[in-house]
N, C-alpha and C positions, 0 to 999 in steps of 0.2 A: 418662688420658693420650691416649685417643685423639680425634680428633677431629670425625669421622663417628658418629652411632648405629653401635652394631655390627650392626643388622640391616640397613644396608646395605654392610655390607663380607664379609659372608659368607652361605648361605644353613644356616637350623637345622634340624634336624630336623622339625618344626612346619610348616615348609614342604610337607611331602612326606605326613606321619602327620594334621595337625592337623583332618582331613576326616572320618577313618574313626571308624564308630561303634562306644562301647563302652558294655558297663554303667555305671549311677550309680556314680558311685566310692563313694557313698556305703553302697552295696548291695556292694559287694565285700569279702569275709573272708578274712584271711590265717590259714592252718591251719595249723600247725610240728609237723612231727615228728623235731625233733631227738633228742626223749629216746626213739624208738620205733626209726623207721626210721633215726636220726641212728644211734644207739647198735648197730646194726646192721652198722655198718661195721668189718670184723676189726681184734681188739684193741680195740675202743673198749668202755668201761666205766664208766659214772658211779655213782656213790656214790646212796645216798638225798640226803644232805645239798647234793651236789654240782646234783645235779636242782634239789632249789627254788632255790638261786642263778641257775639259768639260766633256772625258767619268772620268777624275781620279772623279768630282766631281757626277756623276751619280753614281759611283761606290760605293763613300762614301755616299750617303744620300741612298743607298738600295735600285737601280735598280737593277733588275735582269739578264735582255736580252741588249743587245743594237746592233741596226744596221748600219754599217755604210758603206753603200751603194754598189756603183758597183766597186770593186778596178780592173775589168779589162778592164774601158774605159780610165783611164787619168793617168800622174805619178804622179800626185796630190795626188789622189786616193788610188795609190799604199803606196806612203809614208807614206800616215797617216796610214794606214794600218800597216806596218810594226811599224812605231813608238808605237803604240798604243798596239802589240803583243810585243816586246821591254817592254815599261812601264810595261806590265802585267808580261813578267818573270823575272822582277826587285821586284815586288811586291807591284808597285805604282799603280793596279788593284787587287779586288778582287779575291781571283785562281777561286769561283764557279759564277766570270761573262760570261756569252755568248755572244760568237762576231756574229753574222750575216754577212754572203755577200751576194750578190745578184746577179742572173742572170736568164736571158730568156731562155725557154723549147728548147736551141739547144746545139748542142757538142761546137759548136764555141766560146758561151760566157762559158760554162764549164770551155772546156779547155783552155782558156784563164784566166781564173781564179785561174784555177790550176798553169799555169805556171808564176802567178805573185806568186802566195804562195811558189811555188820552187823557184823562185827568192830570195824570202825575208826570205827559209829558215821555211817555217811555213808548220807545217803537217796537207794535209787535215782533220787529224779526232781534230783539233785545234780549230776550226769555225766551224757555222754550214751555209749552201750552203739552201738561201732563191731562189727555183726554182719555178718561178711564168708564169701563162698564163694569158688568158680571161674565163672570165663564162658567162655573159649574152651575147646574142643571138645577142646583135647591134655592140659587140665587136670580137665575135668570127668569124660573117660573113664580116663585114666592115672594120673591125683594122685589124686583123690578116688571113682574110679568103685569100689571092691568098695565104700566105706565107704556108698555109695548103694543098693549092692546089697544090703547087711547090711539095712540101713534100713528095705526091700519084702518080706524074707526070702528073700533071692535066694541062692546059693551062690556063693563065688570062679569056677567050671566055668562059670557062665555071662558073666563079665568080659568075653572077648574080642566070642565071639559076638554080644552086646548090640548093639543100632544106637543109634550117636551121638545119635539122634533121642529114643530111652528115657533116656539119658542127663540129658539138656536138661532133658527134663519134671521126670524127678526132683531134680534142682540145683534146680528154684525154689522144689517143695511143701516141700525141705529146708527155704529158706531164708525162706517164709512161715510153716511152722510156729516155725521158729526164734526171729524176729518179735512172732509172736503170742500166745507162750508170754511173752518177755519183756514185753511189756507188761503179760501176765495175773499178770506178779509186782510191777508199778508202775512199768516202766520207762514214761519218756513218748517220751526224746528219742533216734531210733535212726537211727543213719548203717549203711545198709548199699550191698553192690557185690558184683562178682566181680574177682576177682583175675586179672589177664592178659586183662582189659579190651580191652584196644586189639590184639589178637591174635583174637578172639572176633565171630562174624558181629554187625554189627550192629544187626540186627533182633533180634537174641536178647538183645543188653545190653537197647536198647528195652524191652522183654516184660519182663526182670526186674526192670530199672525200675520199673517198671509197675505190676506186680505186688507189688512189696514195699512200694509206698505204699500200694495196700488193704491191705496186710495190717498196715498198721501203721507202716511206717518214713517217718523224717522228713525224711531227705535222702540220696539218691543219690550214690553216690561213684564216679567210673570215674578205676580206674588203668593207666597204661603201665607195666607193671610190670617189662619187660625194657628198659623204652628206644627199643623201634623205630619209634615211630611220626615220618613228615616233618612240618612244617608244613602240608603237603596233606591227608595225612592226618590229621590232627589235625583241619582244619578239616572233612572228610568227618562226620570219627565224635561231633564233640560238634554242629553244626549239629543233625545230627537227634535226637541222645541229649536237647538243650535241646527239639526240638520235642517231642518224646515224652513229656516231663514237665514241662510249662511252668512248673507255679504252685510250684515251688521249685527253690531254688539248685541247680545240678549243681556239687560237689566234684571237680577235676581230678588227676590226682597222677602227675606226672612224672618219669621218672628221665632218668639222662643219659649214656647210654651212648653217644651219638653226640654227644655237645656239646649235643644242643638240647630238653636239657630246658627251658631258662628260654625260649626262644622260643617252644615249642611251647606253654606256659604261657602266656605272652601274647598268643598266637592262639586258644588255648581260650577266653581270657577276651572277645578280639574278637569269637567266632561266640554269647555269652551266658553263658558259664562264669561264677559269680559266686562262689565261694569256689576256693582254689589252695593244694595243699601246696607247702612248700620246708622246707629244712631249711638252720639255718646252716653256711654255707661249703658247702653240700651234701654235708655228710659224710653216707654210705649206704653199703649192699651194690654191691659193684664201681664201677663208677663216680661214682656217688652220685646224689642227687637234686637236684633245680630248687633251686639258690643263693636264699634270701631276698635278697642284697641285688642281684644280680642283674635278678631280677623287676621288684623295685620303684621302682629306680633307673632299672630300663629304661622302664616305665609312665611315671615322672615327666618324667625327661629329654626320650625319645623319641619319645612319645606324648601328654605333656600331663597323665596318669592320674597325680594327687595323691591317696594315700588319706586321708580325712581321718582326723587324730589320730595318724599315723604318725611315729616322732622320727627320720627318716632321721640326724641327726646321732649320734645312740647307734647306730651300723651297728657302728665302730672298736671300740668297747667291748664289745658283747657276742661280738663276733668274738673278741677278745683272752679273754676269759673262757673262751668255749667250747674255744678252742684248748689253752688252759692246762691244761682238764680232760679233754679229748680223749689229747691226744699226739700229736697228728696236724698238725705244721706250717701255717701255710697259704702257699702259695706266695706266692715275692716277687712275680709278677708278675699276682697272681689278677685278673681285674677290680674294679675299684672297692674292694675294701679289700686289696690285699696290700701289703704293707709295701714295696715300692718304686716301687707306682703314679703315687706324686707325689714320686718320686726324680729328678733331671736331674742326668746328667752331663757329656756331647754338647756340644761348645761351640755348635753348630747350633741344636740345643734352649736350651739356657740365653740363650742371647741373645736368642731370641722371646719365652722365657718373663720375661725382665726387662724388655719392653716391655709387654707383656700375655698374662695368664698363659693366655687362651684362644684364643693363636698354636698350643699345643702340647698344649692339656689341655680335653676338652669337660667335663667333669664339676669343676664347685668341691670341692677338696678339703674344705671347712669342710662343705658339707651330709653329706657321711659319716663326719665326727669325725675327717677326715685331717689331715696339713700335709703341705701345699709345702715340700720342703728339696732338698740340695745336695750332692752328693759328687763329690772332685775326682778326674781319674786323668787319662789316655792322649789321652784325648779331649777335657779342657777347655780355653778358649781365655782369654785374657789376660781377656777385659770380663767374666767371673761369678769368677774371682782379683781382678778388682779390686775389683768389687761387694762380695766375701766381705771383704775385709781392711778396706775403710771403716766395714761393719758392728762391726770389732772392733778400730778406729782410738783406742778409750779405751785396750785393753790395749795396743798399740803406743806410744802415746806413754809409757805409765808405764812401758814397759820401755826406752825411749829411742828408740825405733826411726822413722826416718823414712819415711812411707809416701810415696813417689812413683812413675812411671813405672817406672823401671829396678827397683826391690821388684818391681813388679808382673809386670816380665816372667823375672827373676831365680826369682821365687816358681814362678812359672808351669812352666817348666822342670823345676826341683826337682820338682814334685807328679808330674810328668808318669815322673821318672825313678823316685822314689821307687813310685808304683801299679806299674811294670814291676817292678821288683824284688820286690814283695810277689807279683806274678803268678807267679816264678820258684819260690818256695818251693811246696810241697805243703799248706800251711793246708786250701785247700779241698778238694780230694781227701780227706785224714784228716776231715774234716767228713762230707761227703756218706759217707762209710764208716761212719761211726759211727751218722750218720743211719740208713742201710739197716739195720745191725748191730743197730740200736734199734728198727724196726720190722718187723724178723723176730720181735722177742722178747718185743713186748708181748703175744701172745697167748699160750693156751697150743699149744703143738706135738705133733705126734706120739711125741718122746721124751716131753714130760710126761706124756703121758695111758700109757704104757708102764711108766714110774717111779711111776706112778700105781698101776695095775693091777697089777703087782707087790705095791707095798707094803701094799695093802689084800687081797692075793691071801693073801699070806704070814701078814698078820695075821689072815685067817679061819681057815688051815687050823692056825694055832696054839691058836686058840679051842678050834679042834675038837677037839683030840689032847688 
């Protein structure tokens, strides 16, 4: 309809981004932890079964990495585990997906990992062994510092006393013997980091960096693991983190306690960052992590960054799955997939959007498995009432009905009074009540675990007598 190129009627993103250099798109991996850190998020709980429904659909829309968590705490854990290596040598996974598991810098959670994999039949060089510590200094002395001390045969007496400096040292020898034990049992493939990453001097990520590839590990991970990092800083701490360890991918992993995770994401990947966790919808602990569609939708659009093999149009679909299995809504007005993103009510809006739909919408609803639709109220004006009725001019005539002018502003009217009226009731209040009422409850609470304790209280000292 229109009659100019659009790129001379507006200017695009591409104009202002299409300069700045990024990695080959080719070279960049998308890591999901929706079943680890996603599952993280209070109340949320997937099933084993529920899990391979979501990695088969990660698999299909063109992740590359996926973790899914610690299979040697629960048989929860384990099961899906096994299911999900199952699916893959059926072929209902892609064969060049990446499984992650996870475990903490000891032999214990190792080999306990290993012996769920011999369990289930799965050969360590199957998976790759995500062996993670601490980085910053309030973690390495306070979170993990006696467990360091134990380690040297130090006493709890000497905790405080210790200089952060002793600390440091001991974090890495943990986390190189950790390393090198697991390879000395067949591990090949090992993502290790420190935890509060982006909080942590960064000369000392450098250094364990560093240091955990002699010693064996295969790729570097630095996480924001409270959120605080800016874009500034962002670009500070992975610029040199990439110099530090040039000849493999740095793993970034974002959370989003100030909004920017997904930006900060796409700035890590500017300064050389070539693999990026998200997680869908960014469901996570507290505020959640880096949005998959977010990210990649931002790259494409904003930036130009197509990854290849990615099915940006199955965005709407695994979104709706996850949510399904979550419990966790996702807002009407999320970016790019919430369910009222390519909603127009606005007589303002709908009349752009019926000339051309990129008056009011930079993003094609079809590349993210949306549609464009139409809801009328308070705000709509005669020309999208008329638009809507000629669309459904076959039922009108078979009901007799003559669609002209005076329908159209007749109709008009109506919808306009009818939405007030529907605004007058309470519908959405008793909604959003029930919503909150339903998400206090899917977890468990401190009465549960009290009726809990009792009943298992009562039932021992019964045993006993």
């Amino acid at each position: 309809m229109l009659r100019e190129p659009i790129e001379q009627l507006l200017h695009g993103p591409l104009d202002f981004t299409g300069g700045i250099k990024f990695p080959d798109p080719k070279e960049l991996r998308i890591y999901d932890s929706t079943l680890r850190d996603g599952e993280q998020m209070p109340g949320v709980a997937y099933t084993p079964e529920q899990k391979v429904e979501i990695i088969k659909m990660l698999s299909e829309i063109g992740v590359h990495i996926v973790d899914v968590g610690f299979p040697g705490v629960s048989a929860s854990e384990q099961k899906a585990l096994r299911l999900i290596m199952e699916a893959k040598r059926r072929g209902e996974l892609r064969p060049d997906l990446e499984i992650v598991v996870m475990c903490r810098c000891n032999h214990k959670d190792i080999d306990a990992t290993l012996e769920v994999l011999q369990g289930i039949n799965i050969s360590p060089e199957e998976v790759t062994f995500f062996i993670f510590t601490s980085a910053s200094d309030l973690h390495t002395k306070y979170k993990i510092g006696k467990t360091l001390l134990h380690r040297e045969g130090i006493s709890d007496e000497k905790w405080l006393e210790t200089p952060v400096a002793w600390y440091r040292e001991a974090n890495i020898r943990m986390m190189e013997e950790a390393i090198a034990y697991a390879r000395s049992k067949g591990v090949k493939s090992i993502e290790f980091g420190g935890e509060d990453g982006s909080r942590a001097d960064v000369d000392y990520v450098a250094e364990l960096h560093r240091r955990g590839m002699v010693a064996g590990g295969t790729r570097p991970s630095f996480p924001d693991t409270v959120g605080t990092l800016s874009p500034e800083a962002t670009e500070y701490y992975i610029s040199r983190l990439v110099q530090a360890v040039p000849e493999v991918p740095l793993l970034v992993h974002f959370h989003n306690d100030f909004g920017l995770g997904s930006y900060n994401t796409v700035t890590a990947i500017k300064n050389g960052a070539k693999a990026f966790c998200t997680t869908v919808a960014g469901y996570g602990e507290r505020a959640g992590n880096a949005p998959l569609h977010e990210v990649v939708v931002t790259l494409k659009i904003l930036y130009g960054i197509d990854i290849p093999g990615f099915k940006y149009h199955l965005l709407n679909d695994l979104y709706r799955l996850v949510e399904s299995y979550s419990g966790i809504p996702i807002q009407a007005h999320a970016p790019i997939i919430g369910p009222q993103v390519f909603t127009h009510e606005s007589g303002i809006h709908t009349a752009g959007v019926l000339v051309d739909r990129r008056i009011y919408e930079a993003i094609p609803s079809e590349l993210v498995g949306q549609t464009q639709r139409f809801v009328y109220g308070k705000h709509s004006g005669s020309q999208i009432i008329e638009f809507a009725l000629k669309r459904m001019k076959k039922e009108l005539d078979e009901a007799g009905v003559l669609l002209d002018p005076e329908l159209v502003q007749r109709v008009t009217v109506e919808m306009k009074r009818l939405r007030e009226e529907k605004a007058s009731t309470n519908l959405l209040q008793k909604l959003i009540h029930i919503y909150h009422k339903t998400l206090n409850s899917i977890g468990l609470t401190d009465q549960d675990l009290l009726q809990t304790a009792v009943r298992l209280g009562k039932a021992g000292q019964s045993k006993g007598a």
